[in-house]
N, C-alpha and C positions, 0 to 999 in steps of 0.2 A: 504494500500500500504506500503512498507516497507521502509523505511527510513534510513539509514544508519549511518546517524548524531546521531538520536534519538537514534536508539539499541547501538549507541558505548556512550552517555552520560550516557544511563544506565548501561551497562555495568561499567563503568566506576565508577560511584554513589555504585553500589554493590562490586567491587573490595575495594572503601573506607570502608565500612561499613566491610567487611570483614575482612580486615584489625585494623582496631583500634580494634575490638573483639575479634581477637585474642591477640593488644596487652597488652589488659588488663586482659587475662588470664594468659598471660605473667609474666606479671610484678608479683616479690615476694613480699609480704607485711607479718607482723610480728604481732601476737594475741597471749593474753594467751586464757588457756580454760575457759569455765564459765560465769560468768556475773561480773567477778570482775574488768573487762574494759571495755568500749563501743568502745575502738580506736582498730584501725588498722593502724600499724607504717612503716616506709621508712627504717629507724633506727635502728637494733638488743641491741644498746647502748642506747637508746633512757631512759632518766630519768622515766618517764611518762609509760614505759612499765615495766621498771625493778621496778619500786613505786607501781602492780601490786602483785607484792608477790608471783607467779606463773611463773612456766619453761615455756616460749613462743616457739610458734612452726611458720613454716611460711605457709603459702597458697596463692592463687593467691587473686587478689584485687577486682575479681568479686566473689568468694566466700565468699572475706569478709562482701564486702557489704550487701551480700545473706543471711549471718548470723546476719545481724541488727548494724554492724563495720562502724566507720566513721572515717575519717580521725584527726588525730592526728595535732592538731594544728602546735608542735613544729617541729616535722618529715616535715612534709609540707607548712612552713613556710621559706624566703628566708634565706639561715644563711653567716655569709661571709664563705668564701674558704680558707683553709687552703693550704700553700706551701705544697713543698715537706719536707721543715723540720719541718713541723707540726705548723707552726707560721700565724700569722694572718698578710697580709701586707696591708699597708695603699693604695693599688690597690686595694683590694677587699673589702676593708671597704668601699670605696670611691664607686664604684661599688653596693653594698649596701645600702650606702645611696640616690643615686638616684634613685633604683627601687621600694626601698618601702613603702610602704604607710602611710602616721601617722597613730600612732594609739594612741586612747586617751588613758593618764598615769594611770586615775580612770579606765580602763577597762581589765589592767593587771591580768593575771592568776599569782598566787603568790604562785605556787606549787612550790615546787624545786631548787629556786632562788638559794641558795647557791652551788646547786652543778654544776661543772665545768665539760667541756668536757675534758679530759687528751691530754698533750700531746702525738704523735706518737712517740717519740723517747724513751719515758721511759716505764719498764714491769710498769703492773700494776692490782693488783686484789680490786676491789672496795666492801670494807666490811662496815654494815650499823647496827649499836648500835644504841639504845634507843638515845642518846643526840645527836650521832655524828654519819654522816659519813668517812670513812678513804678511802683512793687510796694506798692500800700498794706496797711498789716496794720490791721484793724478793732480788734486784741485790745490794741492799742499804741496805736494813735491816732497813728502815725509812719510813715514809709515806710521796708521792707524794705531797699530801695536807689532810687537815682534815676540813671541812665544818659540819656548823649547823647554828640552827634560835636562836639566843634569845629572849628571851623575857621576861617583867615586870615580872610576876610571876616568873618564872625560876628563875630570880635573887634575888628573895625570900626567898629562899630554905634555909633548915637549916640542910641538913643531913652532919655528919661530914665525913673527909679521913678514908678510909678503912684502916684495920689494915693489909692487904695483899694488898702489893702495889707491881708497875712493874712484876706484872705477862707476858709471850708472850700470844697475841691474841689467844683463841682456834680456831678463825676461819680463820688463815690465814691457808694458804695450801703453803707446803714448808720450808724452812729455816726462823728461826727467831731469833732472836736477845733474849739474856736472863740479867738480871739485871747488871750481875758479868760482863758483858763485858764493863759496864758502870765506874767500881769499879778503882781507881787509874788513871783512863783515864786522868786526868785534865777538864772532860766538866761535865757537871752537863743532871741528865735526863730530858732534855726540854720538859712539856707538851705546844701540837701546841692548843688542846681544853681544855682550863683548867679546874681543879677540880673544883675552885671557882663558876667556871660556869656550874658546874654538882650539885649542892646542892638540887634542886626540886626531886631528886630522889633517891633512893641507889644502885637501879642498873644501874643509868648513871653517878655516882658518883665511883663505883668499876671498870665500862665498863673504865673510862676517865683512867685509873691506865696499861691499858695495851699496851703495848711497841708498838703499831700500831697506836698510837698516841704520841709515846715519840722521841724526838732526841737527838743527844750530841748537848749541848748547852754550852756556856762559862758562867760560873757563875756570872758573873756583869750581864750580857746581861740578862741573866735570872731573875736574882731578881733589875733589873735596870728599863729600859727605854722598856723594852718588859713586865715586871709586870705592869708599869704604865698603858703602851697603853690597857691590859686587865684589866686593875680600869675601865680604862676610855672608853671603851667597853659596861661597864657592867652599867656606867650611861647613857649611850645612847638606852641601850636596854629598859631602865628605861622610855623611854619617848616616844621610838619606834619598837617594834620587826626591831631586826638589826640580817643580814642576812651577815654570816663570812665565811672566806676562807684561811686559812693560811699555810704555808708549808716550806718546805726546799729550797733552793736554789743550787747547785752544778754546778761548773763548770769544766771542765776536769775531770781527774782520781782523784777521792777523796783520802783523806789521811782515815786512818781505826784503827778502836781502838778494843781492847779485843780478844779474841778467834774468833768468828764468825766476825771478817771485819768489824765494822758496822764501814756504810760513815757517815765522818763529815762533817755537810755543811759549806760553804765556808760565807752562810748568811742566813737570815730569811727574807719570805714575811708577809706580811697581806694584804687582798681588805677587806672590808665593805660596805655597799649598805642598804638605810633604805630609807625608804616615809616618808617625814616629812614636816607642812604643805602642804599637796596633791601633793607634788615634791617628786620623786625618786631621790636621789644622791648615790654618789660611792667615794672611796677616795681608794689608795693602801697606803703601807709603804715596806720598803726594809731598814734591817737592818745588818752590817756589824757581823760575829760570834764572834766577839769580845766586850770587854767593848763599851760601845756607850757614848758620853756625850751628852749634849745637852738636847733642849726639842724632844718628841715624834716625833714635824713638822718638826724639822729639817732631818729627815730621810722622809717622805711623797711624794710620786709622784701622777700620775696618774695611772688608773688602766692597761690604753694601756702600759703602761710604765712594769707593772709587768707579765703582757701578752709576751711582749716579752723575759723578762728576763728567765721564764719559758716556753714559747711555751704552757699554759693552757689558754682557754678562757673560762674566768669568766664571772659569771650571764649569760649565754646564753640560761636559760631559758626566761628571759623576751623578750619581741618585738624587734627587732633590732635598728629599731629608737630608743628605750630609752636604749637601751643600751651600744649601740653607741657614744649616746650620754652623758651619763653619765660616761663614761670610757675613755672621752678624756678631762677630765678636772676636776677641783675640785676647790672650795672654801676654806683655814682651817679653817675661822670665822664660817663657820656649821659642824664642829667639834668639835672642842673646847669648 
């Protein structure tokens, strides 16, 4: 006999099923070709796709799966929300912290940590050497930020400075910044990833010498209180692969030196981030482009603190709980 309730819950049961299949054909998702990644990404920026080495193309998310593709941890993992002017606010961190679930510190994926999402408001082409990453900005002639891991060996290393120094990046695409415009300026070539800390190699030792890692820096600051904090960098890596971030700071229309404009920044950041006894911590610093006195700490914040300063969220490769939570506070007694 026919039933009318019945034929309309089935109908209804087959309109669902219809529905979510197609909209997971729907949905685009992000692969390179080959077997040189198992993920399937949310992301086109995604660290973890571009750490593939391969031009990514996109397909639907039922092909990918069809193709042996699993979901990409960080792509599909909660991240806080970025405003409209590309900044992290303490509403969606907040927001953040209550959806997501701990996760244990020992169970961290520890690919990528140093590299930052960019802020929206600045150009940016993200170029990737042997030691270092860079964030080049075309509009500045400086890099965004410049991220790497060190580590105990690394700072080992005994290769000396190349005899061809401040070369322009060959890989940046576009206008760049050449030595001579550094020349009479009053600021000194600020390396953000320094040579000292390029020695394990000579090609990340020659890579550290090119202008997509250098800025105008003011020569106290430079051979001051920002040489110290890379001393003291380099014995911390000594005890823990420490995981950097450091960059320019700019606020309005910058002031412009030599031939090609290059922006002065108005200050320097640094974040750092290391595990050390089975605890992940973070610490920022924010340095004025002028002589600085004082000790190192008396310039240190937190890393929330330089997050806003630049609109970049650092470490957002790790879990959000520990990132979270490590970037809203610091000790200096586990720095020092």
């Amino acid at each position: 006999m026919y039933n009318p309730v019945v034929s309309m819950n089935r109908l209804y049961i087959i309109m669902i099923f219809l529905s979510n299949t197609c909209l997971a054909f729907a949905q685009t998702v992000y692969v390179t070709p080959g077997t040189s990644s198992k993920l399937y990404h949310k992301n086109a920026e995604c660290a973890k796709l571009k750490s593939a080495g391969s031009s990514s193309f996109s397909i639907s998310i039922q092909q990918a799966k069809s193709i042996g593709k699993e979901a990409c941890d960080i792509c599909y993992s909660v991240r806080p929300v970025q405003n409209t002017k590309g900044r992290i606010t303490e509403s969606n961190r907040n927001a953040v912290r209550q959806t997501v679930k701990p996760v244990k510190q020992e169970s961290v994926n520890i690919s990528n940590i140093e590299i930052p999402s960019t802020s929206s408001r600045v150009k940016s082409q993200v170029i990737r050497h042997l030691g270092y990453t860079t964030s080049y900005n075309s509009s500045w002639l400086i890099p965004n930020w410049v991220a790497y891991c060190l580590t105990a060996k690394e700072v080992a290393g005994t290769y000396p400075r190349p005899k061809k120094q401040f070369e322009p990046d060959p890989l940046v695409k576009g206008k760049s910044s050449v030595h001579w415009d550094y020349s009479n300026s009053g600021y000194s070539r600020g390396h953000m990833a320094p040579a000292a800390d390029m020695k394990w190699s000579e090609q990340a030792m020659l890579e550290s010498f090119y202008l997509s890692n250098i800025c105008p820096q003011d020569a106290d600051l430079n051979g001051g209180v920002w040489e110290r904090l890379e001393k003291r960098c380099r014995a911390l890596a000594g005890e823990s692969d420490l995981y950097i971030c450091c960059g320019p700071l700019i606020t309005g229309s910058p002031k412009r030196i030599g031939d090609n404009k290059v922006a002065v920044p108005t200050g320097f950041y640094k974040v750092l981030c290391m595990k050390k006894n089975g605890r992940w911590q973070a610490v920022g610093f924010m340095f004025p482009n002028t002589a600085c006195k004082g000790s190192m700490f008396d310039y240190s914040c937190t890393v929330d603190e330089v997050e806003k300063a630049t609109g970049h969220d650092f470490f957002c490769n790790l879990p959000d709980d520990v990132e979270n939570s490590i970037e809203a506070s610091y000790k200096v007694k586990e720095w020092q």
